[in-house]
N, C-alpha and C positions, 0 to 999 in steps of 0.2 A: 066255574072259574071267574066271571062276573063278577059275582055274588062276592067270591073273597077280596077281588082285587078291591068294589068297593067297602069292603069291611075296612083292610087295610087300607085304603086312601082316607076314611073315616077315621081310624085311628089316629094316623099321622096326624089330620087336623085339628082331632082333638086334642094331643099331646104339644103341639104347635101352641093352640093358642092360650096354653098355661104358661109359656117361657115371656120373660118379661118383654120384649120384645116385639112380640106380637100380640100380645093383651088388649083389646079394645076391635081387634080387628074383623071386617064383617067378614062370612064366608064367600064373600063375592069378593072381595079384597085376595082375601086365600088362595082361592081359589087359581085368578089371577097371577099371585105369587107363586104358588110352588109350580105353576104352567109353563111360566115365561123366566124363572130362575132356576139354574142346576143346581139342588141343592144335593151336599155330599154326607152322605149317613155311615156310621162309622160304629164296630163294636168290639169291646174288649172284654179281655179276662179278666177277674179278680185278682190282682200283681204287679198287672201291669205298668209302668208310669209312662201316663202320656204325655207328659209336660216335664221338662227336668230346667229349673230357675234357670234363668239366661237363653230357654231358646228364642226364638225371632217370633213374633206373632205376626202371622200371615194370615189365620182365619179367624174370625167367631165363632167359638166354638161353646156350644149348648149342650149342656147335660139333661138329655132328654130322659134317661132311667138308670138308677142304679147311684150308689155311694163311692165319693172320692174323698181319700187323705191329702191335704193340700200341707204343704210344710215350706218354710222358709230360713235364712240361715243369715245371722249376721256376717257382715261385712268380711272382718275378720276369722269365720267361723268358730268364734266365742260361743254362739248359744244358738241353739235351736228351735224354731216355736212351731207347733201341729195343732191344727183342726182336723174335723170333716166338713163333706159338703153334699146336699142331698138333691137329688133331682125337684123338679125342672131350677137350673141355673145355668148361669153363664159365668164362663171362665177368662177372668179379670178384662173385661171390653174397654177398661181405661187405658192399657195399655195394645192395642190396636189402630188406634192414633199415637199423632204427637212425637214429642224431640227421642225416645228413646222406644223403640215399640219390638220391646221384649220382655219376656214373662220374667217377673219377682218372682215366683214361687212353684214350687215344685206340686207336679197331682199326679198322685198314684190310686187306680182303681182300686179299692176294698171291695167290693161285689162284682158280679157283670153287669158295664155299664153299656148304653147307648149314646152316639152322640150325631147333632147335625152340625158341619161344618160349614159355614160361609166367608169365601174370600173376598180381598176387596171388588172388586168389580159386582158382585152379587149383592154386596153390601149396598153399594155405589146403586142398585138397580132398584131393590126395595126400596129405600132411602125414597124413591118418587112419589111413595105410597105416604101420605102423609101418616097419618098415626103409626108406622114403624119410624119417620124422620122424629116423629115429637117423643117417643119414647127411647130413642134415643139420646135424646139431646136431655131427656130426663132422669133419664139413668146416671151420664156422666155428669151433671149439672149437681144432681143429688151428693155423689161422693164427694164434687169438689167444695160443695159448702157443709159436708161431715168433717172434711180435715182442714178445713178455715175455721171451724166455731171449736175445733179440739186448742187450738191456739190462744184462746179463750176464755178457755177454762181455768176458774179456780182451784191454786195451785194445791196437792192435797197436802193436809196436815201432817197426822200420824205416820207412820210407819207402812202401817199395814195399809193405807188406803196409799201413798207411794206404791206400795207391792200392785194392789190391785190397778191403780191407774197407769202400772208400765206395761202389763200383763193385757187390758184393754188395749192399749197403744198399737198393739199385734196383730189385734184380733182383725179379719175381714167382716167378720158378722159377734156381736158382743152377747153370744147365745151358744148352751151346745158346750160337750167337754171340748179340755183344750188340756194340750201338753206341752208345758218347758222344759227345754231340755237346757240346766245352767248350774254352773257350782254357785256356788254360797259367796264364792269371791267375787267373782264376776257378776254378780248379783247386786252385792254390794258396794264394787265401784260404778254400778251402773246408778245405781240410787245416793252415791256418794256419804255412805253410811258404814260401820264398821260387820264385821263377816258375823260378830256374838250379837245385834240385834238383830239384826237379818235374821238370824237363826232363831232366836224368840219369838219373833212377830210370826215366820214360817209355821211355828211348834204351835202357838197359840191358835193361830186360823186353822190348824189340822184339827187341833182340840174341839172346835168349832163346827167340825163338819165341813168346812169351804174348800179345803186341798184333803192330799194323800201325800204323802213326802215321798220317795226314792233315793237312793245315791244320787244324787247329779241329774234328778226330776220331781219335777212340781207338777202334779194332774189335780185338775180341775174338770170337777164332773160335771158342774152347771154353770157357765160363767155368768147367768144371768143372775143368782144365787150369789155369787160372789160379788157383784156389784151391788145388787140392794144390800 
């Protein structure tokens, strides 16, 4: 019995110190942490959703194993955008602080997943550990100078790279298929262009190999492909 219990404390630590979070950190540090913090370990089915857009974010929550479908939905519920997301991750820590601290997007298991939850006061207690306070502060630091320099950017030309730079605008990670869920019109007043080029440029990047068309869906099987 030992013997397992250190197997599985071994495990844990090693799958620990893959999440970005605790990357750098010594096993004396670890060790430390998961001692003096109650961390909450959580597992679901493949169906599941554990996240549905709008709930309150209370924990950090780490995908320690297993495949999730994250989806988000305009405003209006005009269109719909889907990725995946694969272990080891963390599920949007941006919005765990700050003026609105509830989830943009929806995650639903696609396999059985694993997760470790930490609320704030656990947060608050790491946080002492220096290298979880600095990867912290570099995790959120990082995304807010990605959506500072997108404001930046050179505005695209053609058509088809409008398509692709709305399509990125979506993306959490600009890698990895991805599913629009949008007619041709709504498409098209999003890019303030008429519904017959929309539909050309669509047909042409199909022809291309970069999408697959659907009724009222645009899949992209590699969007890193689609950008270069």
């Amino acid at each position: 019995m030992a013997e397992s219990s250190m197997d599985n404390n071994s495990n844990i630590y090693e799958r620990l110190l893959e999440l970005p979070l605790f990357q750098g950190m010594s096993m004396t540090d670890l060790t430390t942490a998961v001692g003096q913090t109650p961390f909450g370990f959580h597992k679901y089915d493949a169906g599941v959703q554990i996240i549905a857009e709008g709930d309150a974010c209370n924990h950090l929550l780490f995908l320690l194993k297993g495949e999730l479908e994250v989806s988000a939905m305009a405003d209006d519920h005009g269109y719909e955008f889907i990725e995946q997301m694969k272990a080891p991750d963390i599920l949007q820590p941006e919005c765990f602080f700050g003026l609105t601290q509830r989830y943009t997007r929806s995650f639903r298991a696609t396999t059985p997943c694993s997760f470790l939850a930490l609320g704030k006061h656990e947060v608050n207690q790491l946080a002492d550990i220096y290298i979880f306070r600095l990867n912290l502060l570099n995790i959120l630091s990082t995304q807010s100078q990605k959506h500072q320099r997108r404001l930046w950017h050179p505005a695209a030309g053609s058509l088809q790279k409008r398509i692709i730079s709305f399509v990125e605008s979506h993306c959490l990670r600009p890698a990895g298929p991805k599913t629009l869920k949008i007619k041709m019109t709504r498409l098209a007043e999003e890019l303030n262009d008429s519904r017959l080029e929309i539909s050309r440029a669509l047909n042409n990047m199909q022809a291309e190999g970069l999408i697959q068309l659907r009724r009222g869906v645009i899949f992209i099987p590699a969007m890193e492909k689609l950008i270069m």
